[in-house]
N, C-alpha and C positions, 0 to 999 in steps of 0.2 A: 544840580541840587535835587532832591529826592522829592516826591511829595508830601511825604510827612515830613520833611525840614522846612517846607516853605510853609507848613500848618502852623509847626510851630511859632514859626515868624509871625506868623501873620495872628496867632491867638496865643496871649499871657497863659504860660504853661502851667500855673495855679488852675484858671477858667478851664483849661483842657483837663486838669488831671479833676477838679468834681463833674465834668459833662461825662467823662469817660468811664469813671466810678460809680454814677448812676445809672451808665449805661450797662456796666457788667454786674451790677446790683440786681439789677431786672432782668437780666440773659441770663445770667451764669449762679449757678448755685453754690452755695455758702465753701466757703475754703473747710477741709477736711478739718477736725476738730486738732488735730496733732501739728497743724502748721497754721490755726488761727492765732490770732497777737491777744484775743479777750480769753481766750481758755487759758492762753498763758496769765493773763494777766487773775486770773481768778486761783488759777496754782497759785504762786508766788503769794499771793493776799491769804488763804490758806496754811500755806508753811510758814508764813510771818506770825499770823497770829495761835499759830496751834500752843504754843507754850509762851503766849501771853498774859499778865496779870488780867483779871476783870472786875478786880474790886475798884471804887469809887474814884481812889486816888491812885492805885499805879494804873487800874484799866484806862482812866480819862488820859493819863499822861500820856502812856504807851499810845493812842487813838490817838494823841493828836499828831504825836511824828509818824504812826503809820499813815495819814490825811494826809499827809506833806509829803512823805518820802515815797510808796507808791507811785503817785501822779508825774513826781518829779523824773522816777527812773525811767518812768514810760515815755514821759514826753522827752527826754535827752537820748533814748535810744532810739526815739525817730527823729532829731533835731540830725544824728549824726546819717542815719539814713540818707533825710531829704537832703543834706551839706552834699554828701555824699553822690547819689544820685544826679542833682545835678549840677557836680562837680566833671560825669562823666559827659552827660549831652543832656538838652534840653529833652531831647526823646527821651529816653531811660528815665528821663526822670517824670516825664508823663504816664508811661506807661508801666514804669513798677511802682511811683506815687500810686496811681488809681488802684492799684490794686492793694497794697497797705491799706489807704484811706476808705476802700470801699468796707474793708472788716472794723470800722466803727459805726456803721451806720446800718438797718436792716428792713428798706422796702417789703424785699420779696419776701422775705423771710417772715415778717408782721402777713403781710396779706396771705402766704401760703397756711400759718397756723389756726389765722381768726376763719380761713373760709373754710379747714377744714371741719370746725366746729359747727361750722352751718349744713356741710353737707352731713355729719353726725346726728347734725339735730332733725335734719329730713328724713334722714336712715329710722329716726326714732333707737341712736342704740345709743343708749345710756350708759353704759360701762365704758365702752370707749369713749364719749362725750367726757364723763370724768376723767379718764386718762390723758385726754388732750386739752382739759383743762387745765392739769398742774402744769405746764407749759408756758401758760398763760397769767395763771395768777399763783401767787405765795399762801393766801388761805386754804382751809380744809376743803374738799370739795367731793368727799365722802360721800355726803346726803344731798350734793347742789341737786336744786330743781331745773328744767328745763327754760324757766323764766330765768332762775340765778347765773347760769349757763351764757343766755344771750345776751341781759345787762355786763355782768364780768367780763365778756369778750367784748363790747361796745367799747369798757372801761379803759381796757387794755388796747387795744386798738386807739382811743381818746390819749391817754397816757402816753405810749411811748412812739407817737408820733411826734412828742417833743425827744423822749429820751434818747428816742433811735432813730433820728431823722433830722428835724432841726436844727436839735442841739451841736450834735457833732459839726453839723454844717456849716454852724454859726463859729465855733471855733476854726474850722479848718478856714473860714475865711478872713477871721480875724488873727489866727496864730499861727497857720499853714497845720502843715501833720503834727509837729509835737503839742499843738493845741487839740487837735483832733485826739487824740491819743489822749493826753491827760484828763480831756472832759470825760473817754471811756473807761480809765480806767475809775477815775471820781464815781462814775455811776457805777462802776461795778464793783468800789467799797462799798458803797450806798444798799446795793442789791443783798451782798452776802451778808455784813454785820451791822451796817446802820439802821437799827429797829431795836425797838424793846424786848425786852427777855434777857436770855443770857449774855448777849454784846451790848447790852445798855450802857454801860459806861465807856468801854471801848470801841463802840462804834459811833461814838455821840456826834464826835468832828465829823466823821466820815459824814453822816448823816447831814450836818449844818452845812460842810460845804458843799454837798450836792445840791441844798436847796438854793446857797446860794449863785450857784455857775447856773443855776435854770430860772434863776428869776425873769429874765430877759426870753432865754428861749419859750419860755411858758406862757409867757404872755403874747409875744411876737406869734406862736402856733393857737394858742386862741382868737387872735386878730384876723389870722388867714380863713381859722373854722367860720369866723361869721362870714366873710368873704364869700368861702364856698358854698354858704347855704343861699345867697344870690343868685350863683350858677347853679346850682343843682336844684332838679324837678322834686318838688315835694318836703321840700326843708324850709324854714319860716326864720328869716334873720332875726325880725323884731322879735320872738319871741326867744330866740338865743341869747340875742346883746340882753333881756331882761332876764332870764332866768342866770347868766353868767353874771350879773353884777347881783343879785341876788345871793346866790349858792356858792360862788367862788373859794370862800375863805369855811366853807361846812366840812373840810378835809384835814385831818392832821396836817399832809404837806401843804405847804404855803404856795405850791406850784399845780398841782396835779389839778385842785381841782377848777381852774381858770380852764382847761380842754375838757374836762371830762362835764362841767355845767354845759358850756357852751355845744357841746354834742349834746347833752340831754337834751336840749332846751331849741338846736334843731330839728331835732327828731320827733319834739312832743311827746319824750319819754321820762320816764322815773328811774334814774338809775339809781338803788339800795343797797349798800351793804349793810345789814342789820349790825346794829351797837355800832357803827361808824359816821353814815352819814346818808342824806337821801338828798339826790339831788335831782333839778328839775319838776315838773306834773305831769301826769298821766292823763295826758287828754287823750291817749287811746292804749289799748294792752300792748305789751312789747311780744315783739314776733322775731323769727328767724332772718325772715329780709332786713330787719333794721341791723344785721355784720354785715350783707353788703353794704347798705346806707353808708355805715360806718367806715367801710372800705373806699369807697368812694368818695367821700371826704376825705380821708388819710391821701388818695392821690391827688385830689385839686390842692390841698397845704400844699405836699411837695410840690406842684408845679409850682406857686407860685413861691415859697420858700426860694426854687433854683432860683427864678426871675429875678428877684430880689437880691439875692447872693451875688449873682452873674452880672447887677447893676450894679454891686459894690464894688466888685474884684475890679471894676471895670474902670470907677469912678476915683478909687485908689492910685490905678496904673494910671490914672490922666493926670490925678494931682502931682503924684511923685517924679512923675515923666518932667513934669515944670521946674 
């Protein structure tokens, strides 16, 4: 027997395919845009709605079986996948599992965009600083200040460390890949048409069930953010847990702003988006060190996010093994 068959043996190849997903997550850089599954997934959402109604009643209709039919085709074309996969070996199915599964989820790819904004903002170049912000966030960032600059990437960083980390997590441990999958492609209806303006009424679903697949991971990734402000030097838990139950609900989304308080609120910052919401106090001016801060939170969640996962997956195989 080989050594990775008796790994296999010895570790639930669920457990191996997230240790090994996060492992090439953080090694290996993002799969080329033409063989990603979320590029595809953002085509297809695209060609669906390019000649859809968006008035009140056929937009709402059409949105709610795009909400449903989307997610579904995602998740059944990795249901047949993972069947598939490990239909052939346990190995195959760790090893091209991890690598499916690692394109819903984006460590490196969060930390490599928010630091490059830090070192932008040390460079002092402002031109670039805004280009590397549309990246980041969906607002105008035409006129952003160097202040609006580092709250926004804080935000974003606060944010989608539930959307692209957690969450996907959370399904892949509770649904295997065709849950991973369908929470991604959920959020990336969310991304493209769930907002107001021209998809208001056709993106409306999209929009309700992303908030509702992240209720749980939103709050679970704010639980971990006070956690990590324990471990980490110079962050104040008490005054997280109080400015998050405070600020939590000052967000249109019902989700977002439970991470994005509790980061302000370790950090002793004021995160603002003018005409949306202000959250936390400004017990001191925000600076460019507060994207690391914020980087460094985003990895103590994940650790303990894995731990947690890895206690389920783990606690699952013991019950069912019974």
């Amino acid at each position: 027997m080989s050594g990775i068959d008796a790994y296999a043996l010895l570790v639930h190849p669920d457990t191996a395919v997230l240790i090994l997903a996060v492992l090439l997550d953080l090694c290996v850089r993002e799969v080329p845009e033409k063989l990603h599954p979320t590029v595809w997934m953002g085509k297809s959402i695209s060609r669906l709605t390019q000649h859809m109604p968006l008035g009140r009643t056929g937009g709402s209709a059409c949105g709610i079986a795009i909400a449903l039919v989307i997610p579904a085709f995602w998740a059944t074309l990795a249901w047949l996948a993972e069947r598939g996969l490990q239909a052939i070996h346990p190995v195959a199915w760790i090893l091209a599992g991890a690598m499916l599964f690692k394109t819903t989820f984006a460590i490196g790819m969060l930390h490599r965009v928010a630091d490059r904004t830090y070192r932008l903002l040390l460079r002092g170049d402002l031109a670039g600083l805004r280009e590397n912000m549309r990246s980041l966030v969906s607002r105008d960032v035409q006129d952003m200040s160097e202040q609006q600059a580092i709250a926004a990437t804080v935000e974003s960083v606060a944010e989608n460390t539930t959307d692209s980390i957690i969450g996907p997590w959370l399904a892949f441990a509770l649904f295997g890949l065709p849950g991973a999958f369908a929470y991604r492609a959920i959020n990336t209806l969310d991304s493209m048409i769930g907002y107001h303006g021209r998809f208001e009424y056709l993106g409306k679903a999209s929009a309700r069930l992303d908030d509702l697949v992240n209720l749980v991971p939103a709050r679970l990734t704010a639980a971990f953010s006070l956690l990590a402000c324990l471990l980490l030097p110079g962050q104040n838990a008490a005054a997280a847990w109080r400015v998050m139950r405070r600020d939590h609900d000052r967000t249109a989304s019902p989700n977002s702003g439970w991470t994005m308080s509790a980061m302000a609120g370790g950090l002793g910052i004021m995160l603002d988006k003018k005409g949306h919401y202000s959250l936390g106090d400004a017990t001191r001016p925000i600076e460019p060190e507060d994207i690391r801060r914020a980087i460094r939170t985003m990895y103590v969640v994940s650790a303990l996010g894995i731990l947690v996962l890895l206690l389920f997956l783990y606690g699952a195989e013991v019950m069912f093994s019974h």
